[in-house]
C-alpha positions as CSV (number, residue, x, y, z in Angstrom):
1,X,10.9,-15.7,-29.8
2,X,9.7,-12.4,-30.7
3,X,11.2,-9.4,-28.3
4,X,8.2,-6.6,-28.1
5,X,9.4,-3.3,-27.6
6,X,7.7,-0.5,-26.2
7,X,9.2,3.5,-24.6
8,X,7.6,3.0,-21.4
9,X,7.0,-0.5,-19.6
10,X,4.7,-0.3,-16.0
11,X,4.7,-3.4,-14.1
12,X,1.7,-4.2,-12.6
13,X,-2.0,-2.9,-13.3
14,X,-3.1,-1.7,-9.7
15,X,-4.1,1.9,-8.4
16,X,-0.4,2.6,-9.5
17,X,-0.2,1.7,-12.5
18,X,-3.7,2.6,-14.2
19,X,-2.7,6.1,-12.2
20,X,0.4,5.7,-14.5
21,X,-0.7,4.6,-18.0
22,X,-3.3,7.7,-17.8
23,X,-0.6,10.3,-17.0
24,X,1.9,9.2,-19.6
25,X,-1.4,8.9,-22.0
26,X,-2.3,12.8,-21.1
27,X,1.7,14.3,-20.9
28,X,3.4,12.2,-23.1
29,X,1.1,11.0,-26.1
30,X,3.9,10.7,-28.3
31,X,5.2,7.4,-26.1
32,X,4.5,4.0,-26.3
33,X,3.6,1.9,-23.2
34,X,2.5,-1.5,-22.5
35,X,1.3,-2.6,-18.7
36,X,2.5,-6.6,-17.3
37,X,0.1,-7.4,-14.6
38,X,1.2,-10.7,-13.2
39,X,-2.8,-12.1,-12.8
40,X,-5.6,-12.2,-14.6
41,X,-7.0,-9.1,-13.7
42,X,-7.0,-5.7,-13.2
43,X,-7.2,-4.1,-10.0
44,X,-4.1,-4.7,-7.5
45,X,-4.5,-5.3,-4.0
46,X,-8.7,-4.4,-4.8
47,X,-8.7,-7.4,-6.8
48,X,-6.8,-9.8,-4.7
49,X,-8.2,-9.5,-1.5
50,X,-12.0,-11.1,-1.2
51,X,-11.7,-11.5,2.8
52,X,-15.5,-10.3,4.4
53,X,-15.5,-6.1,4.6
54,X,-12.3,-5.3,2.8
55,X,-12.6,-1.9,2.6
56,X,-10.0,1.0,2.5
57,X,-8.5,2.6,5.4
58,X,-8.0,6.0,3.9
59,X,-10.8,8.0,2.3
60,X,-11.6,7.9,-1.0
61,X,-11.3,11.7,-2.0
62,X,-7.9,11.2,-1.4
63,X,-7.4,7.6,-2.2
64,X,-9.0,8.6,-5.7
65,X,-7.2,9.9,-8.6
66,X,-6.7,13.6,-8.8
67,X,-8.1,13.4,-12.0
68,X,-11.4,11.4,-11.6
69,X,-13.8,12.1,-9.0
70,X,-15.1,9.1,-6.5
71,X,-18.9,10.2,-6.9
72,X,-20.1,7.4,-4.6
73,X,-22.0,7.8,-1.1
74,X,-19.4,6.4,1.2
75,X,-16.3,8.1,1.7
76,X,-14.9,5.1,3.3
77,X,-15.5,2.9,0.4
78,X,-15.4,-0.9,-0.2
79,X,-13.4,-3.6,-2.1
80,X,-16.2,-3.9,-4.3
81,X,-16.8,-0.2,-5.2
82,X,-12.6,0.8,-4.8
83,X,-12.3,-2.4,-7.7
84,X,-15.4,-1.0,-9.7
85,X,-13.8,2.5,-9.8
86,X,-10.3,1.3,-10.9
87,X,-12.3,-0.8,-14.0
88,X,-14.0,2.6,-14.9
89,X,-11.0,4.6,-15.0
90,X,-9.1,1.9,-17.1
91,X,-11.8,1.7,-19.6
92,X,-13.3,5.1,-20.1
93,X,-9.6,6.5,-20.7
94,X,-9.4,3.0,-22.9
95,X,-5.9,2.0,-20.8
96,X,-7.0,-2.1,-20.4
97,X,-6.1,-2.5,-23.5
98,X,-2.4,-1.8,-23.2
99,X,-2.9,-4.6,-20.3
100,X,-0.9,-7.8,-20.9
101,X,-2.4,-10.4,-17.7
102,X,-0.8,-13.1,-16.6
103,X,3.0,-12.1,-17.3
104,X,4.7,-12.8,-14.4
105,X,8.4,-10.7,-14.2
106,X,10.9,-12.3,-13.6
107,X,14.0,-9.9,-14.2
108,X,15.3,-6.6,-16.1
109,X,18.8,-6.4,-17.3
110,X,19.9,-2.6,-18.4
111,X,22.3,-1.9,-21.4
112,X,24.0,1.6,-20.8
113,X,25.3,1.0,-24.5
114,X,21.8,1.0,-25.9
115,X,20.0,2.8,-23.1
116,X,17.4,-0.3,-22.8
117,X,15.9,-2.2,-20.5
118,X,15.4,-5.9,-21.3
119,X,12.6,-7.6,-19.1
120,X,11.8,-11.5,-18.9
121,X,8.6,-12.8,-18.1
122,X,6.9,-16.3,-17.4
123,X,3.1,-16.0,-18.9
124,X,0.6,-17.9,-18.2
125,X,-0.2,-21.5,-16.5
126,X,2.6,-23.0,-18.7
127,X,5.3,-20.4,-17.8
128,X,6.3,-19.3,-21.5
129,X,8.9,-16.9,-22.1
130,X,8.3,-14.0,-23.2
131,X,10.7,-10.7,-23.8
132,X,10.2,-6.6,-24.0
133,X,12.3,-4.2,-24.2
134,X,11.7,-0.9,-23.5
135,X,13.8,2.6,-22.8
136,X,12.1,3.5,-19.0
137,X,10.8,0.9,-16.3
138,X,8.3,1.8,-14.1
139,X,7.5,-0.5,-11.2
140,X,4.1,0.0,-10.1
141,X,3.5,-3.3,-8.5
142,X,2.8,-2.0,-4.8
143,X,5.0,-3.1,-1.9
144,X,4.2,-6.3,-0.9
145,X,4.2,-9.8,-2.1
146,X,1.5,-11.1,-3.4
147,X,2.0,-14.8,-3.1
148,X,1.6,-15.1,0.0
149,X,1.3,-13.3,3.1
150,X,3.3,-13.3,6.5
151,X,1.9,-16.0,9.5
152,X,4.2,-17.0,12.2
153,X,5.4,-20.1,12.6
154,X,3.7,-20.9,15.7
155,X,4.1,-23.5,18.0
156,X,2.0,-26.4,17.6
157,X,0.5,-24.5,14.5
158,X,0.4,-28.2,13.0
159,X,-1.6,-29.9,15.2
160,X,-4.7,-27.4,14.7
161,X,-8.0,-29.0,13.3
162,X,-9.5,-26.2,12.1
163,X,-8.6,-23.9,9.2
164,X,-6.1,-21.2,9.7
165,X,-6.8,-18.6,6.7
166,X,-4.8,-15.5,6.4
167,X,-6.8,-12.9,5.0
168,X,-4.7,-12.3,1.3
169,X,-5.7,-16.0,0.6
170,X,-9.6,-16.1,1.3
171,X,-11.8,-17.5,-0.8
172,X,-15.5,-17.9,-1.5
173,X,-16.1,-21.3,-0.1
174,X,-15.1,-20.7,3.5
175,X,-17.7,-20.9,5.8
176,X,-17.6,-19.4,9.5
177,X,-21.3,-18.9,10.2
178,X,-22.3,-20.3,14.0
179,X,-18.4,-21.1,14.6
180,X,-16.0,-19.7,17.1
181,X,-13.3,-17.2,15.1
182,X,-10.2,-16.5,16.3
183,X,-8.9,-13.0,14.4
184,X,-5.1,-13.1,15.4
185,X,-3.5,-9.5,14.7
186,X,-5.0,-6.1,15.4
187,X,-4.1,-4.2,12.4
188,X,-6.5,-2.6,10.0
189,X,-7.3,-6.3,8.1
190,X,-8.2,-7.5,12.2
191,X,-10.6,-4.6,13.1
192,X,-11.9,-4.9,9.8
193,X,-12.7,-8.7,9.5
194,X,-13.7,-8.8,13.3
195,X,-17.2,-7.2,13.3
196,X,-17.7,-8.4,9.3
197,X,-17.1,-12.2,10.9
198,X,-19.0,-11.3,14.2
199,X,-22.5,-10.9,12.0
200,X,-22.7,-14.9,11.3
201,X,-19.8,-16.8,13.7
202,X,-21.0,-17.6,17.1
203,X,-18.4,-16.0,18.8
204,X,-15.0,-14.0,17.2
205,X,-12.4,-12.9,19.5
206,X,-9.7,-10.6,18.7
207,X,-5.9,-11.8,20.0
208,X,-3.9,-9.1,19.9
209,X,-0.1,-9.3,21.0
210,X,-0.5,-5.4,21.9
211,X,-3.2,-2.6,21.2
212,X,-3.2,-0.1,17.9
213,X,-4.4,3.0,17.9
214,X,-7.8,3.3,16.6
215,X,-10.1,6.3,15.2
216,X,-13.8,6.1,14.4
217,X,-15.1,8.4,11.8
218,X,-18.2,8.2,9.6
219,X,-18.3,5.9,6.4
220,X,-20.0,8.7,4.8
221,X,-18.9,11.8,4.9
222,X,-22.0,14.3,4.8
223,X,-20.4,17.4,4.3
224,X,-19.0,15.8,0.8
225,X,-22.4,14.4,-0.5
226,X,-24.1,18.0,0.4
227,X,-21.4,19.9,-1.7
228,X,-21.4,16.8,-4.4
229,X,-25.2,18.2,-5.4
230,X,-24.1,21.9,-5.0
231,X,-21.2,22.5,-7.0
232,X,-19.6,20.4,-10.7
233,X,-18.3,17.1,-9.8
234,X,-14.6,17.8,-10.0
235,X,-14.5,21.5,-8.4
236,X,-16.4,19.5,-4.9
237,X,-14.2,17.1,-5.4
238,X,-10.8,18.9,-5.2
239,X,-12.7,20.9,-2.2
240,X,-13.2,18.1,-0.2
241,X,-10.2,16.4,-1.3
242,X,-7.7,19.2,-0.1
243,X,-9.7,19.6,3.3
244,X,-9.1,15.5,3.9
245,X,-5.9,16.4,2.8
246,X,-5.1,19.3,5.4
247,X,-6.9,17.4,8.0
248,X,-4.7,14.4,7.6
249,X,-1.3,16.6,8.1
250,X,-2.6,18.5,10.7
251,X,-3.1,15.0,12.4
252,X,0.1,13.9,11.5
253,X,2.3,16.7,12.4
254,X,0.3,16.8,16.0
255,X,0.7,13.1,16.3
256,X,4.7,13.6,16.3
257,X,5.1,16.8,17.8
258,X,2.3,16.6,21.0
259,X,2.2,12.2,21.0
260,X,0.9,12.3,24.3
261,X,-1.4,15.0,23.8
262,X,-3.1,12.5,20.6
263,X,-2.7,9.5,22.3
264,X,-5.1,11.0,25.2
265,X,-7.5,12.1,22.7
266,X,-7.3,9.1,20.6
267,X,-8.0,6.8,24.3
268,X,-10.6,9.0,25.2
269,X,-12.4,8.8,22.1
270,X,-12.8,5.0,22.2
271,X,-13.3,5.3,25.8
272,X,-16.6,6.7,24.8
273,X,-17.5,4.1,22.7
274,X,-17.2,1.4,25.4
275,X,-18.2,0.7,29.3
276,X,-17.0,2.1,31.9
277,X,-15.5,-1.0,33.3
278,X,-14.1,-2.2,30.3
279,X,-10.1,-2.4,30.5
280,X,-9.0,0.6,28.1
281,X,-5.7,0.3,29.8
282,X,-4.9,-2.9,28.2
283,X,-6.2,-3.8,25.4
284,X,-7.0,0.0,23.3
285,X,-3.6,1.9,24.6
286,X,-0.4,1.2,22.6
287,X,3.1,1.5,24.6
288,X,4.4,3.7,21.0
289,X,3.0,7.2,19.9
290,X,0.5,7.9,17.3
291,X,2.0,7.8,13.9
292,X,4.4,5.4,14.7
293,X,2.6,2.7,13.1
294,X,-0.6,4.0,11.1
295,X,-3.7,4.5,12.9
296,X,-6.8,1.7,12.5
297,X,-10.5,3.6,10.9
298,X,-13.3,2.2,12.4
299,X,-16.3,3.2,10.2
300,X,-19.0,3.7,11.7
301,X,-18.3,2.6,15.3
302,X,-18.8,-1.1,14.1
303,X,-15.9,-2.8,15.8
304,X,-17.0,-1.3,19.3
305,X,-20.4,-2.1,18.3
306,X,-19.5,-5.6,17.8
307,X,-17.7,-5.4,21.0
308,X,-20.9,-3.7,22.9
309,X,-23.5,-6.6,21.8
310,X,-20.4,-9.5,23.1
311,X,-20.4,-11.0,19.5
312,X,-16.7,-10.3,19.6
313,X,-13.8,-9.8,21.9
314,X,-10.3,-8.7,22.1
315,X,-7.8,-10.6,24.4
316,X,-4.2,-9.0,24.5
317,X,-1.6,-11.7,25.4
318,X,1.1,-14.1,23.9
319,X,0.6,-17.4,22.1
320,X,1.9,-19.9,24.0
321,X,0.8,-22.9,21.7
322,X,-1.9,-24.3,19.0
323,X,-3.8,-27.4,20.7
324,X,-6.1,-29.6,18.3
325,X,-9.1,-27.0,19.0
326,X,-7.7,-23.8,20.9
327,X,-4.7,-21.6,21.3
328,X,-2.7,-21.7,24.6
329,X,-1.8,-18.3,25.9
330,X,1.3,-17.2,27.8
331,X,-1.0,-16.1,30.8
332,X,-2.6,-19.4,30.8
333,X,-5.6,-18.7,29.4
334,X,-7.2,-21.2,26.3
335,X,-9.3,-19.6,23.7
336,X,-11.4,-22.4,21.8
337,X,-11.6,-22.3,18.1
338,X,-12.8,-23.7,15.2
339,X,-10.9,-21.9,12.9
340,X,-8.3,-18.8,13.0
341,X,-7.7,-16.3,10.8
342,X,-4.2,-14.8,10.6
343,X,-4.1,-11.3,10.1
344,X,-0.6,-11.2,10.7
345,X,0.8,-8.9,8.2
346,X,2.3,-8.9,5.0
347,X,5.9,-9.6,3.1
348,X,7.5,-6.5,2.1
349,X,8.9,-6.7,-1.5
350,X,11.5,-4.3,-3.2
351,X,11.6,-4.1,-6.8
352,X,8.2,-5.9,-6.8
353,X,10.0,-9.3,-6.3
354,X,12.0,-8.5,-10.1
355,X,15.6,-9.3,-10.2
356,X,17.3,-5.9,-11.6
357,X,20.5,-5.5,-13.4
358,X,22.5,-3.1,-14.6
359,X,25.4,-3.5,-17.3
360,X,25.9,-7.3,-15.7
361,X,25.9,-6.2,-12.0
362,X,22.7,-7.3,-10.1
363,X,21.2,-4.3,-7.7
364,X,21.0,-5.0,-4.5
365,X,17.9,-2.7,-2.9
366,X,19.8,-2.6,0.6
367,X,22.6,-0.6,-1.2
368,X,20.8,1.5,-2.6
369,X,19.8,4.9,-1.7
370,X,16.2,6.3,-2.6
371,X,16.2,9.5,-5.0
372,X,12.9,11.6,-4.0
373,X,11.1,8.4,-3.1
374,X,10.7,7.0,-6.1
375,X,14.2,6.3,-8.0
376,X,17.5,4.6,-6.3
377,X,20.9,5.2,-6.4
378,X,22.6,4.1,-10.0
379,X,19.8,2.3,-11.4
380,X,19.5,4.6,-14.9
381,X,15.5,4.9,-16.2
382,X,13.6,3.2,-13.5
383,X,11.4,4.8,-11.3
384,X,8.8,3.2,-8.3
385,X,5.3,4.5,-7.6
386,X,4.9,4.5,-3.8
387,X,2.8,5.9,-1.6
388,X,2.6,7.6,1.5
389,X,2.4,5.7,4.7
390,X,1.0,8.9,6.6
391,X,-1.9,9.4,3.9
392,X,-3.4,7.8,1.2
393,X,-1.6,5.8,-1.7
394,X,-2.9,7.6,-4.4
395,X,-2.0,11.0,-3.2
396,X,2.1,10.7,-3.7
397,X,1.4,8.1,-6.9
398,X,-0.2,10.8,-9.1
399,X,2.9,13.4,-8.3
400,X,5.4,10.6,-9.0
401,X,3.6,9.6,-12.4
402,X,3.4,13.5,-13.5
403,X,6.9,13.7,-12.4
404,X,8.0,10.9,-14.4
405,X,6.0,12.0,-17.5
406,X,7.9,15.6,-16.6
407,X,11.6,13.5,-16.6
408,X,10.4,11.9,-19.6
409,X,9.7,14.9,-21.5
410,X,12.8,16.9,-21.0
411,X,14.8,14.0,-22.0
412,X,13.2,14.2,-25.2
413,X,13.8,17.9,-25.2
414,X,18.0,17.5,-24.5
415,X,18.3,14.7,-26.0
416,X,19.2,12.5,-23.1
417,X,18.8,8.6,-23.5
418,X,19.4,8.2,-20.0
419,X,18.9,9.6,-16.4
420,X,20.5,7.9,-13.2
421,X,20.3,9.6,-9.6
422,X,24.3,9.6,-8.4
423,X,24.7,10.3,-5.0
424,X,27.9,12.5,-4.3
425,X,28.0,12.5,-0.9
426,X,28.6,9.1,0.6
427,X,29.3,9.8,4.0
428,X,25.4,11.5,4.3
429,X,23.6,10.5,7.0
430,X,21.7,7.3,6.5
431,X,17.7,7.2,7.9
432,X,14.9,4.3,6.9
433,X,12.8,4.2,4.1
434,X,9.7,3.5,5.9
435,X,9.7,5.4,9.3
436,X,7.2,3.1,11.0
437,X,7.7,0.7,13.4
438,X,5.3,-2.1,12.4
439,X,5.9,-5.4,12.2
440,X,6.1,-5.8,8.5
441,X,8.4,-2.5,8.5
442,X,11.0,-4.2,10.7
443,X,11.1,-7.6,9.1
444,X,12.6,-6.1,5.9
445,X,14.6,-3.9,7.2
446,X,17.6,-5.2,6.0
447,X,16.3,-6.0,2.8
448,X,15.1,-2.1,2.1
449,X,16.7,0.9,0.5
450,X,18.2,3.5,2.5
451,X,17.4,7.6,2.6
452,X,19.3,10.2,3.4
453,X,18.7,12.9,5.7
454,X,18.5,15.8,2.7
455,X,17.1,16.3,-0.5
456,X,16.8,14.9,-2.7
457,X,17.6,11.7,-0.9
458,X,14.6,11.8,1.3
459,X,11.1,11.4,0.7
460,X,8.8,13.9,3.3
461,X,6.2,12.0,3.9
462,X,4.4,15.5,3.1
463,X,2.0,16.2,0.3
464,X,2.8,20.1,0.2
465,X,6.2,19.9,0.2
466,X,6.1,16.8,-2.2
467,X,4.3,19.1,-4.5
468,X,6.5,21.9,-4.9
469,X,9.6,19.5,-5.0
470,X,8.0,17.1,-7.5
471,X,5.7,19.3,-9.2
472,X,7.4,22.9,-9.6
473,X,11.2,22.6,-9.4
474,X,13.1,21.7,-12.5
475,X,13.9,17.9,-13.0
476,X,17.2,19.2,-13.1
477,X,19.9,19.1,-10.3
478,X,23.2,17.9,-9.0
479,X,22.0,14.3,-8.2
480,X,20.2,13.5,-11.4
481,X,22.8,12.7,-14.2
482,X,21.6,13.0,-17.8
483,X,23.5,11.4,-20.8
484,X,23.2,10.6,-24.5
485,X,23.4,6.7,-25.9
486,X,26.9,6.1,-25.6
């Protein structure tokens, strides 16, 4: 079996990692990458999901690359169009084909003594093996699994005559047109799917265990499509971009530091949106604070529209049970169904799902520490693109791929074969990775790498002061050990 060997190896060929293989083609042309994506296709989470309206929850001038404009109509954009741009920017900078689909990873072993990693993979239907080598990892794979996602087991779940879909595994042939839906969750995949399924089902009701904050805005952004035809493509694009930018932290930062200031604004505004008798109190205000999980778009108002013309509902209350054709409630109330959709959340997944070693000892994420969210604790040459879960993906993914291609490059200039993050200090203050309080959050919380509370061993969850940490200041520093082959 023939071992392939390449400088740089990026798992996965989503939003990540096409964002990757075009900044290591533009800063470091002298390297050699290859991209394993585990399907058949380009395209990530844009590829995989096919459930009605998939559409992004962030806007596209942000959730774009820095360094190709979205030119389209709708700010918030569709599956459709997200998955259309992603194959553009693959093929106009030629980056499909490094692409090798349908290699599944399965585990990466590093050599200090050769400063290499060695990855297995399964490819195709009949599982061959297949092996690369390569001197840095790069795991751009996203965050969650993509197998399968997360459904309760629920009570009585079994006895259910209907189908129960969750959203990552829809398909083409299912049919809900004249039937009664219910959409259990109320995350952005509910109030997404909800008015999409309310066009053609006879009835779709909402269950929701307890309310998210919610924020209508305009698919189209008219301020962006006026400057689009007044200025050059990229300069109207970085405008808009920073002002969604700004916009977003000034949101943020007045989410945590005034909650109950936002929360009244954030009520009031769907207030607005609804009748006067309709019970705000229950089912549209959470019991947390803004921010604390991420706030649902509504484009367009369509979700209280579907709501306003009683083609959908929302019911807040505990399952009790699954009957042959409804779902029993804690309250005692029966909502009839002839099919449910599960939009219950996803698995998180460290490492995406690889098993990682390291001169013979296997990594265990939960011991790990993060090094400026994106690299852990004694795990030499291996970096993750994540985003942020304040803002859009794409925003912290281009400053952790330039920032690689920038550690890349002064390894070539010293000499250095390898670069591990050591952390000094073990009696630092520990804080979580992912400071939300969702669902999917707290089911992996044991499973998840740690932060600090200082730098480098924290990630800000803050664009401008990602920038000048990741951007400006030297790769350089007392955590970050650099050493030749030894």
């Amino acid at each position: 079996m023939q071992t392939k060997h390449t400088d740089v190896l990026i798992i996965g060929a989503g939003i990540s990692g096409i964002g990757a293989a075009y900044h290591i083609q533009k800063a470091c042309p002298n390297k050699s990458y290859a991209i394993l994506e585990g399907r058949s296709a380009l395209g990530g989470t844009w590829d995989l999901f096919r459930y009605p309206g998939i559409r992004s929850d962030s806007d596209m001038y942000t959730l774009g690359y820095c360094f190709k404009p979205w030119k389209e109509q709708k700010a918030i954009a569709d599956g459709p169009s997200i998955l259309k741009y992603l194959e553009e920017t693959a093929d106009e900078n030629h980056i499909r084909e490094n692409i090798q689909f349908n290699h599944q990873v399965k585990s990466a072993a590093w050599c200090s003594e050769n400063a290499l990693w060695t990855v297995q993979t399964e490819v195709g239907e009949a599982q061959e093996a297949a092996t690369y080598t390569c001197n840095f990892l790069f795991l751009c794979g996203g965050y969650y699994k993509y197998a399968a996602g997360y459904t309760p087991d629920f009570p009585g779940i079994d006895e259910f005559k209907g189908p129960i879909i969750h959203p990552q595994k829809w398909s083409a042939d299912i049919d809900y047109k004249n039937k009664k839906v219910v959409v259990i969750g109320s995350g952005a995949t509910a109030v997404t799917l909800v008015p999409e399924l309310a066009k053609d089902a006879a009835h779709v009701t909402m269950l929701q265990r307890s309310p998210t904050y919610m924020l209508s805005r305009p698919a189209e952004d008219k301020f962006a499509n006026r400057l689009q035809k007044l200025l050059p493509a990229k300069l109207a694009y970085d405008v808009i971009r920073w002002r969604n930018v700004l916009l977003t932290i000034f949101v943020f930062n007045r989410s945590k530091k005034k909650p109950e200031s936002m929360a009244r604004y954030l009520i009031k505004q769907v207030r607005k949106r609804l009748p006067s008798d309709y019970d705000i109190e229950t089912h549209f205000t959470p019991a947390y604070g803004p921010w604390d999980q991420r706030l649902c778009l509504v484009p367009d108002d369509d979700f209280f529209e579907a709501l306003n013309n009683n083609s959908a509902s929302v019911v807040t209350d505990h399952i009790d049970r699954f009957t042959q054709n409804s779902i029993k409630l804690k309250s005692g109330q029966e909502l009839e169904a002839d099919m449910v959709v599960s939009a219950t959340g996803l698995e998180l997944e460290v490492f995406n799902g690889i098993s990682i070693n390291v001169d013979g000892e296997t990594v265990k994420p939960a011991e790990t520490f993060m090094y400026k969210g994106m690299m852990y604790s004694d795990v030499p040459n291996l970096a993750t693109s994540f985003g942020y879960t304040n803002a859009s993906w794409t925003l912290r993914a281009d400053l952790t791929c330039a920032y690689v291609c920038r550690l890349l490059k002064h390894m070539d200039k010293t000499g250095a074969a390898q670069c591990t993050p050591r952390l000094a200090d073990r009696a630092m203050k520990e804080t979580a990775w992912f400071n939300l309080s969702s669902g999917y959050v707290q089911r992996a919380a044991d499973k998840l790498p740690r932060q600090g509370d200082k730098n480098p061993w924290i990630a800000p969850q803050n664009y401008l002061l990602d920038i000048l940490n990741l951007k400006f200041k030297t790769v350089e520093d007392t955590a970050m050990e650099f050493s030749k082959r030894s």
